[in-house]
N, C-alpha and C positions, 0 to 999 in steps of 0.2 A: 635657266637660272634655278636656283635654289627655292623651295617653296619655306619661308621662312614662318608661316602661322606652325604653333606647336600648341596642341590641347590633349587633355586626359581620358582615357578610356580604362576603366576597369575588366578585367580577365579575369574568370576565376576556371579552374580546370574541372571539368566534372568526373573524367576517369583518367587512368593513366595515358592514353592516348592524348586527350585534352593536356595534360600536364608534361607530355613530351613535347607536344607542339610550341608551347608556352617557353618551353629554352630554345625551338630553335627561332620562336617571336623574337626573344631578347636576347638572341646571338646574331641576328639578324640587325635588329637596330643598335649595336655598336658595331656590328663590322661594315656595315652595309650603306647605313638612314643617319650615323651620326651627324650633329650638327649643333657642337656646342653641349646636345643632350643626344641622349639616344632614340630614335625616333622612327615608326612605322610607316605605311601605306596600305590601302585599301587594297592593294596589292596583293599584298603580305597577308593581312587579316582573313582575303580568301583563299590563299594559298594554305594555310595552315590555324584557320577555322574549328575542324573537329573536334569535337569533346568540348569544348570552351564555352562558356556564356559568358556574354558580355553586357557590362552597364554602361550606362552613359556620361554616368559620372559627376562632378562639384559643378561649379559655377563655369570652372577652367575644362570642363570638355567643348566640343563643336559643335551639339546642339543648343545648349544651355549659351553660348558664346555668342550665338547666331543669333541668336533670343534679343539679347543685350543689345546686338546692333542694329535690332526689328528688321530681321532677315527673316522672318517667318516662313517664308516659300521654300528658300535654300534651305531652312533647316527641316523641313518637309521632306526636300531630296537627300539631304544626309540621311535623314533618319531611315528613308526606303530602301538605302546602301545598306546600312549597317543589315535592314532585315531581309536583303538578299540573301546577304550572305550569314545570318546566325538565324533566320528565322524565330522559333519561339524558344529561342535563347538570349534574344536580345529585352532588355527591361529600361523602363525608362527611370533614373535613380533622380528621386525626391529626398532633399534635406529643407532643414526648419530648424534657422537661427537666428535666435530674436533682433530685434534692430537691424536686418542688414534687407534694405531694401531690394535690393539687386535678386536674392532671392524670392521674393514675394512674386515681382515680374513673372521669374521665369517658372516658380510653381505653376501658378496660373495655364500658360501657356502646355508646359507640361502635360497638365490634367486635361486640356486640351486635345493636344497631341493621342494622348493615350485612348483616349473615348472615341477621336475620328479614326487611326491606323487601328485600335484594338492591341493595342501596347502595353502588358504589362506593368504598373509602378511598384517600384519598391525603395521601402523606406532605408536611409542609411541617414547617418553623421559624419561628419568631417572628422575626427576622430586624427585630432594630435598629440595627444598625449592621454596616459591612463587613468589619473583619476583628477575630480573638477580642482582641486586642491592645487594640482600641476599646474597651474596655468602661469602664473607668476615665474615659476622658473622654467617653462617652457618660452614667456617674451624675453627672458635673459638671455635663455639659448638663442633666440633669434637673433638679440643685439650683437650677440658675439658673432654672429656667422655672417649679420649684414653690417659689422665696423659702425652700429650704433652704439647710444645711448637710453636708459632707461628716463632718464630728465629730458630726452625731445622732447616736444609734444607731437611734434610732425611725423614720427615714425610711421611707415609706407602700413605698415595690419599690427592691428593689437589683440593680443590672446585675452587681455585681461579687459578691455570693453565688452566684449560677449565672450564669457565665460564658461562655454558648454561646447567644448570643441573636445571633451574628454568621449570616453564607453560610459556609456548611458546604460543604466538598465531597460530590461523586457517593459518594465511597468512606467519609465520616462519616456521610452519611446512609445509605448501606449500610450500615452496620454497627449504626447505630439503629436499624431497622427488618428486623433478620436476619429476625426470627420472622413480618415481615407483606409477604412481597419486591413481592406485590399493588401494596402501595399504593405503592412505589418505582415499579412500572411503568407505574402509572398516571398519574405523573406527567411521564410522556411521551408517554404518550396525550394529555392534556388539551395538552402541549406541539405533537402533532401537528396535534390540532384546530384550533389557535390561528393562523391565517393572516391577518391584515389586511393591507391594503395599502390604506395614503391615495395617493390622488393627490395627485401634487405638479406646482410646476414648470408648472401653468394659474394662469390668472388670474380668479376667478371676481368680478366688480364687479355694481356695482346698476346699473341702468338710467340715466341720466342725463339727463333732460326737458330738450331744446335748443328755441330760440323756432322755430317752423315746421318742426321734425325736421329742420335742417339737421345733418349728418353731424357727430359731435363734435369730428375733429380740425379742422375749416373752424370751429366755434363757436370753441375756444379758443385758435385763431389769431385770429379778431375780437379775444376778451377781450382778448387780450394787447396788440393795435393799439388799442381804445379805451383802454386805461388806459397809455398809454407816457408820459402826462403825469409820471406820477410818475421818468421818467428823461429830462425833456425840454431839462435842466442840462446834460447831456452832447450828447460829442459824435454826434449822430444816424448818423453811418455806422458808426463803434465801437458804437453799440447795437444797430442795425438788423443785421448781422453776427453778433452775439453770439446776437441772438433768432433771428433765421433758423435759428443753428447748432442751439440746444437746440430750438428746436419741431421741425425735420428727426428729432432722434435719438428727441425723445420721441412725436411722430405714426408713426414707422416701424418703433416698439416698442411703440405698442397700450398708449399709459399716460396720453391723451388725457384719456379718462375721470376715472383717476383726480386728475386733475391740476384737473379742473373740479372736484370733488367736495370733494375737499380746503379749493379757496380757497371753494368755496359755503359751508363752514359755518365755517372762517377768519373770512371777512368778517362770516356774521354774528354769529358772538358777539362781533366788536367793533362792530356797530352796535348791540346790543344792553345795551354797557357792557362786559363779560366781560374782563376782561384777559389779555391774550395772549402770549405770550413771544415774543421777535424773531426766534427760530431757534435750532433745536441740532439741532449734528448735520451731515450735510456738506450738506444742503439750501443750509445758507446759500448756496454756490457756484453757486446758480442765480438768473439774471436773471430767467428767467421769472417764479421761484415769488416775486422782489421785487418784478414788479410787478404781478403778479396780488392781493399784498396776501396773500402766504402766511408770507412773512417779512419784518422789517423792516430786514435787510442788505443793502448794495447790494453783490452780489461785485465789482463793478469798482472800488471803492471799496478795498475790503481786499487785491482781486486774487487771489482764489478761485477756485479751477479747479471748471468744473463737470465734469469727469469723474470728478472724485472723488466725487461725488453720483451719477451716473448717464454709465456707460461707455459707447459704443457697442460695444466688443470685448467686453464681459461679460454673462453671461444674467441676472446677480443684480437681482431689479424694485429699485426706488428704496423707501427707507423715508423717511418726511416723520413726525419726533418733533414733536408741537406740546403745549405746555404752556400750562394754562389755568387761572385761579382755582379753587383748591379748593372754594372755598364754592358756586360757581357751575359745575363739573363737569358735573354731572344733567343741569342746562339744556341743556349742549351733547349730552349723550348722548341728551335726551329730541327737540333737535331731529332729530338725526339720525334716531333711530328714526319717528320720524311723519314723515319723508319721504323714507326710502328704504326704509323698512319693518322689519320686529324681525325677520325673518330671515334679513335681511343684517346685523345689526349685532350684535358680540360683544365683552367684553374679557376683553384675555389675561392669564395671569400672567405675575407677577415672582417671581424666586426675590431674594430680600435674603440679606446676608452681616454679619455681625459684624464693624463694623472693629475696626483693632486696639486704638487705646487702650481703647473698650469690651467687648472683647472682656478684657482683664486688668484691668480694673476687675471687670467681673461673675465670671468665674474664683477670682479674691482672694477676693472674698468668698465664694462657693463652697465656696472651701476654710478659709475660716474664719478669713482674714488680718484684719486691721485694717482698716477705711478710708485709714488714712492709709500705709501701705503700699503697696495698690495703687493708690494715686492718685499717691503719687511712683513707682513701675515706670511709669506712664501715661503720665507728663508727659516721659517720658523719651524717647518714643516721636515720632519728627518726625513734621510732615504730609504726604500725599501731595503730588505734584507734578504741573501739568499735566491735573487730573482724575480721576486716578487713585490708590486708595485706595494708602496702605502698608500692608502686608501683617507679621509680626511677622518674618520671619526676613530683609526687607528691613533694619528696623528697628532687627536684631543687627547686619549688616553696616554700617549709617550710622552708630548711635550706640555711640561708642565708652562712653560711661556705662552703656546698659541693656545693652552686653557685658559691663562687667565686673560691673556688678550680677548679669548671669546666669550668669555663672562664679565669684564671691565670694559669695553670699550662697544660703545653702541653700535657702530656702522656695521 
């Protein structure tokens, strides 16, 4: 069966080694250990160990857990796991927040631990949000996300009963931890350890299979020459110029490649049916990438500058945004990976934002307004222009209604 306990360990990477390991941890516990969340094993942890130090972590780790349920022994044998395998990378993390008993316990025990194994402490915070001030709209945030209210009284954790869950300075955490100054120091030890350095600023691409290994920029100067039908309308010296200019900047910036690579799997998710978006983004501004079949705008058309897509004065590589059927995504990701292989191919995140009207729609209720209150604040609120979201203190400055609403009406 499924081991259903889940508890928290801190990782922090000390070199790049350490900080490789630590994506294939967390590509590991979504493809692997999911369960509701993404999740590890001891397993895992010794498998790809190197470079990393590890803490022990809040209340919600497996020592601190075991604590709770006077498992004292077991948590003895966790803890001699953990320092199998990190040895003197592993630290025992100490927090100190007032009123909450459950800590006090497991301090104790902690300072315990650390004196018989010879365990390292170091001092941290829970640290949800950034300054002490935050806290009020950090429990709103909560309400929103757990379908509370701020008028419970019952709500499961309150940010705003103990109020120091922010970044504390050097001299607040000094003064929490007078009696253990150790574990303050040690947290610049672990700070000293901690050196990565990504490279950046290379281009690291998949291989590109051209017919007879003819050199890539010579292939996609072809491409470009057999498919110019698709600009055969125009006038041929205006395009033959145009194309010259961008195959020169893009063959003489080593982005050849990617440029083959791109319209390779472009084209075929639309032979395959796949719907494809016509271009976003300043890509549109290239002839090339119109008639290689990457986007479906002709810049000479709109009169597009391609240097706004890709300078020759500037080192920034070119980013090509292409939007594809939802339903039909996988397809294109599963062709990519079977033919340039799974490790070359990753996706990144997105950080999303609350826009504004939903942002005081969810708030409202939050706080325990009516529907029909925050839905008229809402509608008060214009729309972005040009793309870009309105943001709520744009909002006060354009509508004069939701200013005076937010100067006349107390809620």
């Amino acid at each position: 069966g499924v081991d259903r306990d889940q508890y928290h360990l801190v990782l922090l990477a000390k070199n790049l080694t350490g900080y490789q390991n630590l994506l294939k941890i967390v590509t590991n516990a979504f493809l692997e250990g999911f369960y509701y969340k993404p999740r590890i094993d001891f397993e895992v942890l010794e498998k790809y160990h190197e470079g990393i130090i590890a803490l022990s972590a809040c209340l919600n780790g497996e020592i601190p857990a075991l604590i709770l349920e006077n498992q004292t022994k077991q948590a003895e044998i966790i803890l001699q796991k953990y320092l199998d395998i990190f040895k003197d990378d592993f630290y025992l993390e100490i927090q100190r927040h007032h009123g909450i008993e459950e800590l006090d316990r497991v301090n104790k025990e902690l300072i315990r631990l650390s004196r018989k194994f010879g365990v390292p402490l170091v001092a941290t915070n829970d640290v949800h949000y950034l300054e002490k001030e935050d806290a009020y709209a950090q429990e709103v945030l909560l309400c929103i996300q757990t379908q509370r209210t701020m008028v419970e009284k019952n709500r499961p954790m309150s940010m705003i009963n103990v109020p120091d869950y922010y970044f504390k300075s050097t001299a607040e955490m000094k003064g929490s931890f007078i009696d253990l100054p150790e574990a303050i120091e040690n947290t610049v030890r672990i700070a000293e350890k901690c050196n990565v350095e990504i490279p950046n600023g290379k281009w690291i691409l998949p291989k590109f299979e051209t017919p007879k290994n003819i050199p890539v920029a010579q292939y996609l100067n072809q491409l470009v020459e057999d498919r110019k039908k698709r600009v055969a309308s125009y006038s041929q010296d205006l395009v033959n110029k145009r194309v010259q200019y961008e195959l020169n900047i893009i063959n003489n910036k080593g982005y050849s490649t990617y440029f083959l690579i791109v319209q390779d799997f472009v084209n075929w998710a639309k032979n395959q049916g796949i719907a494809v978006g016509p271009g976003r983004g300043s890509v549109a501004g290239s002839l090339v990438a119109y008639i290689l079949g990457i986007t479906d705008i002709n810049p000479i058309d709109q009169n597009l500058p391609f240097e706004r897509f890709l300078n020759p004065d500037r080192p920034t590589p070119p980013d090509i945004d292409i939007d594809f059927a939802d339903i039909r995504r996988d397809e294109v990701l599963k062709y990519v990976t079977n033919k340039y292989g799974e490790d070359k191919v990753a996706q990144i995140i997105t950080f999303g934002k609350m826009e504004a009207r939903l942002s005081v729609r969810d708030v409202s209720r939050a706080l325990g307004m009516s529907y029909s209150t925050g839905d008229r604040l809402a509608k008060m609120i214009p729309f972005g222009k040009q793309g870009f979201n309105m943001t709520i203190s744009q909002a006060l400055e354009e509508s004069a209604q939701l200013k005076f609403a937010y100067q006349t009406e107390p809620e």
